[in-house]
Gaussian input, Z-matrix of N, CA and C with variables (Angstrom, degrees):
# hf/3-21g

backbone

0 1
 N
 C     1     B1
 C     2     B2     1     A1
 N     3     B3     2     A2     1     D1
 C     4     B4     3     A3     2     D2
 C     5     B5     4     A4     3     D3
 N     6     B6     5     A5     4     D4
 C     7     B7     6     A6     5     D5
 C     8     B8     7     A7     6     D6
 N     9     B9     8     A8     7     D7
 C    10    B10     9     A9     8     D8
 C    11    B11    10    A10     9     D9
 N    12    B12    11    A11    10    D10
 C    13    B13    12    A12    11    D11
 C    14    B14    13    A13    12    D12
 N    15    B15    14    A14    13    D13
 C    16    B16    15    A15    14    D14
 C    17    B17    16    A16    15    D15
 N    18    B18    17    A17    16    D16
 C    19    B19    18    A18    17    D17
 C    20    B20    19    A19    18    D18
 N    21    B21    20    A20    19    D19
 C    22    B22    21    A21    20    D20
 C    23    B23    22    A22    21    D21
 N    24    B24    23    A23    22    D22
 C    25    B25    24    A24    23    D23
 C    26    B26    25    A25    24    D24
 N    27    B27    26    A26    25    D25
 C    28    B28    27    A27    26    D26
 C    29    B29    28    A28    27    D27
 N    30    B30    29    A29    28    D28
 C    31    B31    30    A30    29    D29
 C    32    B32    31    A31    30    D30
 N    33    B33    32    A32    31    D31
 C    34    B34    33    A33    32    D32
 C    35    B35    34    A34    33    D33
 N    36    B36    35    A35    34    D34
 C    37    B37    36    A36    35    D35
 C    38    B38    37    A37    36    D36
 N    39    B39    38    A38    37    D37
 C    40    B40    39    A39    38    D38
 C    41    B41    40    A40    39    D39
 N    42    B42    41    A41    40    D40
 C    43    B43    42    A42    41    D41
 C    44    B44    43    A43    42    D42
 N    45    B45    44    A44    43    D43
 C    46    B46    45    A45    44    D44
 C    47    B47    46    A46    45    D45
 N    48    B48    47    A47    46    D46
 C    49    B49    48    A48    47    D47
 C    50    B50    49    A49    48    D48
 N    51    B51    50    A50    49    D49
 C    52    B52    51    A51    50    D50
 C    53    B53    52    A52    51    D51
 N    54    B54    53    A53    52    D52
 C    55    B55    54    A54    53    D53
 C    56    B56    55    A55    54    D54
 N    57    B57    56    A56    55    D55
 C    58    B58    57    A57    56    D56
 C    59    B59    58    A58    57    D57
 N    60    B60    59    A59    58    D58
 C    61    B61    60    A60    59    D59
 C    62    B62    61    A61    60    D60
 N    63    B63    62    A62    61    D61
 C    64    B64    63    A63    62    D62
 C    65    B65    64    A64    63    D63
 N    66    B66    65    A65    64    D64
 C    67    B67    66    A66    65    D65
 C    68    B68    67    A67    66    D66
 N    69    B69    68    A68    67    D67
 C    70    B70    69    A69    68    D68
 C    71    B71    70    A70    69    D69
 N    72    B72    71    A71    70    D70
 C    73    B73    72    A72    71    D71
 C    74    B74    73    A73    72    D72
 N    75    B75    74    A74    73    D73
 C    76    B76    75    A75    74    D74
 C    77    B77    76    A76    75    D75
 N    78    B78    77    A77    76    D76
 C    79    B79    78    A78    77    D77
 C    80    B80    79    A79    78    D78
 N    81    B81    80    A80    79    D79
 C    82    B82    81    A81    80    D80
 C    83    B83    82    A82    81    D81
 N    84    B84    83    A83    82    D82
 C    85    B85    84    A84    83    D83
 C    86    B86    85    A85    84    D84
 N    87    B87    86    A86    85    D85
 C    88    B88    87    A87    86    D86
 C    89    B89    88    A88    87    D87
 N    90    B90    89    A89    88    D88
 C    91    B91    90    A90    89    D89
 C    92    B92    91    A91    90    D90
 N    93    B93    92    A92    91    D91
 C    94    B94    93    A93    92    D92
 C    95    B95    94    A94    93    D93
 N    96    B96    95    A95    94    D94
 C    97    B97    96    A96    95    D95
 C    98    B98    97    A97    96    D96
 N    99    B99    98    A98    97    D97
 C   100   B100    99    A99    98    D98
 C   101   B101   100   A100    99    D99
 N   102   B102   101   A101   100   D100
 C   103   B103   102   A102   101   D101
 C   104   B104   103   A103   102   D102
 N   105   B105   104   A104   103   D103
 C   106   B106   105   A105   104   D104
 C   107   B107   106   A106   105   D105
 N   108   B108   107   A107   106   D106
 C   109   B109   108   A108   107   D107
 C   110   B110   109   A109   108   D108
 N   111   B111   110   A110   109   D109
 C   112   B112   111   A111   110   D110
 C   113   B113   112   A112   111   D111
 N   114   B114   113   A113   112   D112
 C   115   B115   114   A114   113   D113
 C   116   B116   115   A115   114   D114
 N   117   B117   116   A116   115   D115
 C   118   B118   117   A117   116   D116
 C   119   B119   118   A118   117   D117
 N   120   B120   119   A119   118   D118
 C   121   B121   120   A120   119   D119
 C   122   B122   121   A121   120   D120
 N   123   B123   122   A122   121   D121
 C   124   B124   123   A123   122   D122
 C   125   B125   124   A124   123   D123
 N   126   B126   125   A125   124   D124
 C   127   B127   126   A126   125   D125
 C   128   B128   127   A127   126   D126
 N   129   B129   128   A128   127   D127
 C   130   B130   129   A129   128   D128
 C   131   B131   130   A130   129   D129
 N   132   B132   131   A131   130   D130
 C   133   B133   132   A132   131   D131
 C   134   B134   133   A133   132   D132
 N   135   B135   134   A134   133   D133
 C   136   B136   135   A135   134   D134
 C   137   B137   136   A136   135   D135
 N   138   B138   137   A137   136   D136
 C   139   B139   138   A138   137   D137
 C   140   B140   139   A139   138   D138
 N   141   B141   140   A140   139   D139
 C   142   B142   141   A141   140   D140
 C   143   B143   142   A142   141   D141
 N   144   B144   143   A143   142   D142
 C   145   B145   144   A144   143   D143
 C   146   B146   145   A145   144   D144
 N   147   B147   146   A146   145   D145
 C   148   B148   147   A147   146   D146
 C   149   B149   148   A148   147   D147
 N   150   B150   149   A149   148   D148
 C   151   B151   150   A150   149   D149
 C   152   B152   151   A151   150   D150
 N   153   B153   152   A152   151   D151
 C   154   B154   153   A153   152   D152
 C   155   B155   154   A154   153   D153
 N   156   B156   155   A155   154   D154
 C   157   B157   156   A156   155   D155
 C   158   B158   157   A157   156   D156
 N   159   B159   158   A158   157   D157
 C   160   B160   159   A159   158   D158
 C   161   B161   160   A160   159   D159
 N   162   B162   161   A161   160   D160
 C   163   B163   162   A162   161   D161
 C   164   B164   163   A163   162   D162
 N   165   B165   164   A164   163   D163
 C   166   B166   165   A165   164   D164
 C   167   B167   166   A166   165   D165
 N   168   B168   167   A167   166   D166
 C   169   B169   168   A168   167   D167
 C   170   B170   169   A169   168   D168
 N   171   B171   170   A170   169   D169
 C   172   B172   171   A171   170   D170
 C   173   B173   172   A172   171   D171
 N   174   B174   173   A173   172   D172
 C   175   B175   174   A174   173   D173
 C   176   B176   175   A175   174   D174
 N   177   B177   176   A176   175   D175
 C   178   B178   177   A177   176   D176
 C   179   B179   178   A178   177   D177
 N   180   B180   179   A179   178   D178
 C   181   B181   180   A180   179   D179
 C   182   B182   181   A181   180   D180
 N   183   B183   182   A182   181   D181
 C   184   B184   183   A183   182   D182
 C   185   B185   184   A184   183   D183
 N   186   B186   185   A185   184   D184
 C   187   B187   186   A186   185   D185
 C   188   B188   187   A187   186   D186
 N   189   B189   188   A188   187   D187
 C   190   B190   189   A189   188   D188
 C   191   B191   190   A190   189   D189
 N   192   B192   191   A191   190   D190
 C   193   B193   192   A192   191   D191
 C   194   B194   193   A193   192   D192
 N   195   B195   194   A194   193   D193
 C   196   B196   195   A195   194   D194
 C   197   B197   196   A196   195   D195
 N   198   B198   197   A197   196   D196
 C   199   B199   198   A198   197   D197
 C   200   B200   199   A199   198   D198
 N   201   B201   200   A200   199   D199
 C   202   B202   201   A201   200   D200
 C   203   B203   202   A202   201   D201
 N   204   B204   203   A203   202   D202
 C   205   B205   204   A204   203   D203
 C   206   B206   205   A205   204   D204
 N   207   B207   206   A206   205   D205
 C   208   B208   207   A207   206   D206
 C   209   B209   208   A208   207   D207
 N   210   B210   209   A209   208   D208
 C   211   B211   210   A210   209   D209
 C   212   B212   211   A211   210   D210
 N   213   B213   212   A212   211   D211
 C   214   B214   213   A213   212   D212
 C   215   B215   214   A214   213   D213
 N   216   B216   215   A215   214   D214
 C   217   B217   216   A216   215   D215
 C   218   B218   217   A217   216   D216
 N   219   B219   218   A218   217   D217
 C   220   B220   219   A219   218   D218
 C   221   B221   220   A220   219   D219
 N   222   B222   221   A221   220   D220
 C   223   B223   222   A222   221   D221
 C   224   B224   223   A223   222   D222
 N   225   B225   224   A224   223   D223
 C   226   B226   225   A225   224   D224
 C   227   B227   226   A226   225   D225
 N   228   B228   227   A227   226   D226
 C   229   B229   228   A228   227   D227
 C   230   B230   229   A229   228   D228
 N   231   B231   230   A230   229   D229
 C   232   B232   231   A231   230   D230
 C   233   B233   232   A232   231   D231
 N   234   B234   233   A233   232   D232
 C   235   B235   234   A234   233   D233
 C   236   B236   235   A235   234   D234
 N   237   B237   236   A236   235   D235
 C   238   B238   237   A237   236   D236
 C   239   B239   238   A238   237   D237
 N   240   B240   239   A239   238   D238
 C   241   B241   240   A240   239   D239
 C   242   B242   241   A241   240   D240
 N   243   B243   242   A242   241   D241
 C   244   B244   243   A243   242   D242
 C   245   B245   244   A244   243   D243
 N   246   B246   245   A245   244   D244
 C   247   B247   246   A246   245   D245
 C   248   B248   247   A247   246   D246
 N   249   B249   248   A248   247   D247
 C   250   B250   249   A249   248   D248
 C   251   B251   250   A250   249   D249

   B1=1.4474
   B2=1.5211
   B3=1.2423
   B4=1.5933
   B5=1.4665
   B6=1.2662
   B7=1.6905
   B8=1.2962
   B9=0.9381
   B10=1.7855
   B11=1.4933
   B12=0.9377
   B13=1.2683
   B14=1.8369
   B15=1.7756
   B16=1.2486
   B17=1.5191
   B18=1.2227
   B19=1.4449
   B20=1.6235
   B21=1.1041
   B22=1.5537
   B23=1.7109
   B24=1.4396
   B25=1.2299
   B26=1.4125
   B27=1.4809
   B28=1.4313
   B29=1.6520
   B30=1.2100
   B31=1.9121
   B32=1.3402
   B33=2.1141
   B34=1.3586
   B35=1.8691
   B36=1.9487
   B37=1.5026
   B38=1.0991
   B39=1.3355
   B40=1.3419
   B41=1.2363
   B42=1.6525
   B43=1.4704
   B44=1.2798
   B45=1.5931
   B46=1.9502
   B47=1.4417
   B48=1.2748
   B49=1.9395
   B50=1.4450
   B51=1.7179
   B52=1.3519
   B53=1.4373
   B54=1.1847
   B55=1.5522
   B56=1.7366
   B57=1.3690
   B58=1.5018
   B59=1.2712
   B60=1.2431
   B61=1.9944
   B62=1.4050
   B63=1.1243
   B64=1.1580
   B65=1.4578
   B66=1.3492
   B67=1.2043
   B68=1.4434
   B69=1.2587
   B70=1.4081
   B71=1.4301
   B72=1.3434
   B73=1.4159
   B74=1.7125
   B75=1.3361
   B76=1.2144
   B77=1.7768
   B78=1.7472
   B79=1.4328
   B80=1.8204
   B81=1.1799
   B82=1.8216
   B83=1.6782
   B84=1.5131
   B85=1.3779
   B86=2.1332
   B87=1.4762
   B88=1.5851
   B89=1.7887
   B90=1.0173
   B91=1.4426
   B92=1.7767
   B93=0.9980
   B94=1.4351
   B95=1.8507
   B96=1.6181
   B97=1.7103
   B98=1.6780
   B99=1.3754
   B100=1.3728
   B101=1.1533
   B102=1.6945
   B103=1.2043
   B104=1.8269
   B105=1.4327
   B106=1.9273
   B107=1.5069
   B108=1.3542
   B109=2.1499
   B110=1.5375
   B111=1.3636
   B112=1.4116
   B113=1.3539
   B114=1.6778
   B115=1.3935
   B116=1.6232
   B117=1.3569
   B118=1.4403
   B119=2.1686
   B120=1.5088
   B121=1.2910
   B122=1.8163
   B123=1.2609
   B124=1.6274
   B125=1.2547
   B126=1.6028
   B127=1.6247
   B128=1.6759
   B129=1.3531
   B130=1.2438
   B131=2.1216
   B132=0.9385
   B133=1.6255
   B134=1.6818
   B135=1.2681
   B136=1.3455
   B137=1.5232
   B138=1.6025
   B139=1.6931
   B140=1.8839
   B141=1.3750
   B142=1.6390
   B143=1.1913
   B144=1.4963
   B145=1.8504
   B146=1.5064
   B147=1.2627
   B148=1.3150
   B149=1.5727
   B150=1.5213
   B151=1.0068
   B152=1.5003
   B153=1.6406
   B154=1.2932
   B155=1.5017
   B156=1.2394
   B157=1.1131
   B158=1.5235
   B159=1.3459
   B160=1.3407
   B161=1.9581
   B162=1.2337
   B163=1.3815
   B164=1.5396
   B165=1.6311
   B166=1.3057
   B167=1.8355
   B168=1.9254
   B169=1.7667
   B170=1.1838
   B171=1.4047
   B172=1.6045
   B173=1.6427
   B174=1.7853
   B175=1.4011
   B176=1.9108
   B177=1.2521
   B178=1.6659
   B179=1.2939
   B180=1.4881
   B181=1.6037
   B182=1.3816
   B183=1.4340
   B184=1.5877
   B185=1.6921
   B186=1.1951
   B187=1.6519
   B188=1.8187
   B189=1.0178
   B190=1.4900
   B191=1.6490
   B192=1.1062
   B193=1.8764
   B194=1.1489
   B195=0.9864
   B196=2.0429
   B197=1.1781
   B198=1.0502
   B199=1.9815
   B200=1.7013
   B201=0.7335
   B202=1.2881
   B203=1.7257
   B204=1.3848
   B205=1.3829
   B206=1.5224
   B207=1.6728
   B208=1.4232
   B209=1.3143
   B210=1.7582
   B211=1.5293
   B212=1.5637
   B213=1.3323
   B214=1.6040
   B215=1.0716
   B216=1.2763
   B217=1.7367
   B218=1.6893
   B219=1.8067
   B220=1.5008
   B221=1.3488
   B222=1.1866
   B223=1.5848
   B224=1.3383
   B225=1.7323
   B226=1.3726
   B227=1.5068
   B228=1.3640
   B229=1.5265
   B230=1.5095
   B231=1.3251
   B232=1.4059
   B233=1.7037
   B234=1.6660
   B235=1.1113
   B236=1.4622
   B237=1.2659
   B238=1.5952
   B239=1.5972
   B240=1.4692
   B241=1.8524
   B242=1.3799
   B243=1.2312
   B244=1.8660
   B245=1.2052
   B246=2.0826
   B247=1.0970
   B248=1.6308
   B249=1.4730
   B250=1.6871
   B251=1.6798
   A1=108.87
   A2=118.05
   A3=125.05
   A4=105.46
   A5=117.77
   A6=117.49
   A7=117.99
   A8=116.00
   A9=105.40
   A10=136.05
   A11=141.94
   A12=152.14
   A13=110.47
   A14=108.37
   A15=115.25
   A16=105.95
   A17=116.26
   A18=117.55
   A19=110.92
   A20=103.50
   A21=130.30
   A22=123.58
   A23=102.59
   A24=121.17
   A25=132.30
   A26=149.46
   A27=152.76
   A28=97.21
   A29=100.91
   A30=91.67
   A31=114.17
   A32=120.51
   A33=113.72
   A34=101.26
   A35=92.85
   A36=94.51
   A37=138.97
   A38=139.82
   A39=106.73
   A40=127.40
   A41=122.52
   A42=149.96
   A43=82.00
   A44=111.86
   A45=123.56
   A46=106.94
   A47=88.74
   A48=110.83
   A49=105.78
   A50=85.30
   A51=104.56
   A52=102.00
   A53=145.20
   A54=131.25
   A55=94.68
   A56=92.55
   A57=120.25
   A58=136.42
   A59=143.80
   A60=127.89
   A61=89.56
   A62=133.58
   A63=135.82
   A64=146.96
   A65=138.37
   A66=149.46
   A67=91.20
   A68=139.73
   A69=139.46
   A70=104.14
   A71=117.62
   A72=116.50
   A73=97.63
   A74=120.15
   A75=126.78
   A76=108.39
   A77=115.36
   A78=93.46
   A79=90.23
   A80=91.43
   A81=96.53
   A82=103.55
   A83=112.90
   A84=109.87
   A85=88.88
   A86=89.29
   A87=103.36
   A88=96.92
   A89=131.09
   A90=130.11
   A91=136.65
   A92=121.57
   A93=119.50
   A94=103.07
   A95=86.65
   A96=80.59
   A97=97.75
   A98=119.23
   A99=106.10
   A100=96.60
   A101=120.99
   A102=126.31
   A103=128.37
   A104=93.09
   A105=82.41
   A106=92.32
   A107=81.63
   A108=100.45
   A109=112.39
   A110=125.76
   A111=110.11
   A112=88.81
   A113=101.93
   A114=110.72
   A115=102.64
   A116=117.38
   A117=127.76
   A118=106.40
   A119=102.22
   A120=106.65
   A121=85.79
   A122=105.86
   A123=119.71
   A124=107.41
   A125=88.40
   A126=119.97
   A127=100.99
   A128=122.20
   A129=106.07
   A130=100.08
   A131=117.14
   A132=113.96
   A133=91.23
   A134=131.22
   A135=119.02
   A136=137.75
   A137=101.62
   A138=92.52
   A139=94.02
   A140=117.69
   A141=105.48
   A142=135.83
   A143=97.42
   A144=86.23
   A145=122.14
   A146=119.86
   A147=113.31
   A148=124.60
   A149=103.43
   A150=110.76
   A151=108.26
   A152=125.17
   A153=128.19
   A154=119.30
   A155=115.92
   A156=110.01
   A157=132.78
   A158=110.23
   A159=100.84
   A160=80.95
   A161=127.19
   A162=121.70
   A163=102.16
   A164=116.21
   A165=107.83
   A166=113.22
   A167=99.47
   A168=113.97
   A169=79.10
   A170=72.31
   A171=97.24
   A172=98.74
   A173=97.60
   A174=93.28
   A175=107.92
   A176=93.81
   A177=114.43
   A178=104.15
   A179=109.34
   A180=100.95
   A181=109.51
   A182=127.73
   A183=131.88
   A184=95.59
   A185=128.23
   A186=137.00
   A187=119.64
   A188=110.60
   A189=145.00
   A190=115.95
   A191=105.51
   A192=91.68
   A193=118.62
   A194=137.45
   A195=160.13
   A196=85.25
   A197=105.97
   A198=117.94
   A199=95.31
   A200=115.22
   A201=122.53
   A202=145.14
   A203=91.85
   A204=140.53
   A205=92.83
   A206=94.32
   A207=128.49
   A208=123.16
   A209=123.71
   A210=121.36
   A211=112.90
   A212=118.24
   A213=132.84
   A214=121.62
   A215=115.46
   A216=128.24
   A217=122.79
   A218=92.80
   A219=110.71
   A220=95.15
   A221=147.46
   A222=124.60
   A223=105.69
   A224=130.82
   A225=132.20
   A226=101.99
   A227=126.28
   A228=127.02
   A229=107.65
   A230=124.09
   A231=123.01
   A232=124.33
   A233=100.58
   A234=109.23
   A235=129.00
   A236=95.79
   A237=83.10
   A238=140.14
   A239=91.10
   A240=118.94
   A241=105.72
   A242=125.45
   A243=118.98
   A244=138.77
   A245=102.18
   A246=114.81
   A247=104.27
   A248=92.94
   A249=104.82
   A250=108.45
   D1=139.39
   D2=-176.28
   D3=-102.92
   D4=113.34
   D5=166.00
   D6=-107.27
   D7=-18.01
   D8=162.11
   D9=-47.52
   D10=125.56
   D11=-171.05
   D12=-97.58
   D13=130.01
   D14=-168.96
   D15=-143.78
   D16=132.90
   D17=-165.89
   D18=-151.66
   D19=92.83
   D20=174.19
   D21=-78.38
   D22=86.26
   D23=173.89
   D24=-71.96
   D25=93.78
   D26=-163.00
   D27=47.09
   D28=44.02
   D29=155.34
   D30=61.99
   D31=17.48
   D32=-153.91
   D33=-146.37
   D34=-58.03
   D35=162.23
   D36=-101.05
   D37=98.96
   D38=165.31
   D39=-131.07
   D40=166.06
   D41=-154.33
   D42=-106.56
   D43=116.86
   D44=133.35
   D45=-121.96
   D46=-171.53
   D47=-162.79
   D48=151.87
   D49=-163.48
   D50=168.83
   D51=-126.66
   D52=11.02
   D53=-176.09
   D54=-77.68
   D55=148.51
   D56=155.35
   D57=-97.39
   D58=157.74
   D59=-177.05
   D60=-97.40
   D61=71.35
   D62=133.65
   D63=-137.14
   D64=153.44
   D65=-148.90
   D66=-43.45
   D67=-74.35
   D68=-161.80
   D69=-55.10
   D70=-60.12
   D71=-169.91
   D72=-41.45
   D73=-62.98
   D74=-155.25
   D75=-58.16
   D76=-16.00
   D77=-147.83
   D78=-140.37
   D79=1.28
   D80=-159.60
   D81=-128.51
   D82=-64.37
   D83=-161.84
   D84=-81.91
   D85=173.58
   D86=170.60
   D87=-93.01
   D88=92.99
   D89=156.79
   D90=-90.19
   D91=144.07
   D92=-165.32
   D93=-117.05
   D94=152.38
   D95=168.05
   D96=-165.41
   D97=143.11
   D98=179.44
   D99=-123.07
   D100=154.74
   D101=149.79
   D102=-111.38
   D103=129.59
   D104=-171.16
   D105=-129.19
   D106=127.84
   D107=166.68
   D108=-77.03
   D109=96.59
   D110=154.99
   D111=178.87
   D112=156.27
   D113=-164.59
   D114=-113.57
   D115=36.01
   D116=160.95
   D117=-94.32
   D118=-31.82
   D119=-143.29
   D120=-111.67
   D121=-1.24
   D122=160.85
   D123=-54.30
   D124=-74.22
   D125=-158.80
   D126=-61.34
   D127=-37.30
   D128=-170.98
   D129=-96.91
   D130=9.35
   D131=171.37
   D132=-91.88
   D133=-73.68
   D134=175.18
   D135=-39.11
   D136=-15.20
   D137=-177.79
   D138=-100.11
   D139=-13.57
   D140=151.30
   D141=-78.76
   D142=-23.42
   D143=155.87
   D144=-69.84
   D145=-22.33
   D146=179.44
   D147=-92.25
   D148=-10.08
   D149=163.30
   D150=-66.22
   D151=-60.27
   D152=179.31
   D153=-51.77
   D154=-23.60
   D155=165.01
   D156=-94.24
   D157=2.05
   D158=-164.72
   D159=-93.04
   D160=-12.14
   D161=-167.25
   D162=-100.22
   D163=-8.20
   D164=170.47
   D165=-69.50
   D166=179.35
   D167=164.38
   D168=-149.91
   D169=157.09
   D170=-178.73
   D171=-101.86
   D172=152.59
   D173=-175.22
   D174=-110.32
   D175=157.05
   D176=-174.24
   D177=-107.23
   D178=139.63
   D179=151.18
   D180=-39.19
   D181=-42.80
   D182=-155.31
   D183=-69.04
   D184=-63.90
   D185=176.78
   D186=-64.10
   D187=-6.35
   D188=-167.07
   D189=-100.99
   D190=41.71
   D191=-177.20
   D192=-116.71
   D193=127.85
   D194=-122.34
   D195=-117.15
   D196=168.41
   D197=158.91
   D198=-99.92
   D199=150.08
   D200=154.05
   D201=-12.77
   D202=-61.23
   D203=162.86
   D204=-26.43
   D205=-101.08
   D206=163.37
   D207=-21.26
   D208=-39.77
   D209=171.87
   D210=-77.70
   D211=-7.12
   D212=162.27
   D213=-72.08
   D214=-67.20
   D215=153.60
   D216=-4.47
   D217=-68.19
   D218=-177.42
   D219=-85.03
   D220=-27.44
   D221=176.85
   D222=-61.95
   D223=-56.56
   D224=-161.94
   D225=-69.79
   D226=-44.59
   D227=-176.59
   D228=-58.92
   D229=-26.08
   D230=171.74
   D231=-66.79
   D232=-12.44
   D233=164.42
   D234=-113.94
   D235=3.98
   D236=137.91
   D237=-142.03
   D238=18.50
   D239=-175.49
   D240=-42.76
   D241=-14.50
   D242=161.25
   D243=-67.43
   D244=-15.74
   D245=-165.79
   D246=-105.91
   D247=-27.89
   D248=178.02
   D249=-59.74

């Protein structure tokens, strides 16, 4: 699974990391994010995303099936994933 975040602006800047726009990220977790100007380091962040993606699937409920267990898990952790 890929959690990093990458954001390619006019083919020149872009911002990755791991920060999120939200309250925790900003005030709680240690999060990172860099920004680099140049349209060498564009070109080569975009042809790994497409590399990563051309080897991704996308998942379905249909390709997607939990045990049971596990669909409990993520229901109760959803109540309290604010505190985590």
């Amino acid at each position: 699974m890929m959690h990093g975040k990458l954001a390619i602006i006019d083919d020149y800047l872009c911002i990755t990391g791991s920060g999120n726009i939200d309250q925790r990220s900003f005030f709680i977790n240690d999060e990172n994010s860099l920004l680099v100007a140049g349209a060498a380091f564009a070109l080569e962040q975009q042809a790994m995303h497409d590399r990563d993606k051309a080897r991704s699937r996308q998942l379905t409920p249909k390709n997607l099936k939990l045990p049971a267990l596990r669909c409990v898990q993520g229901f109760l952790g959803r109540w309290v994933q604010h505190q985590l």
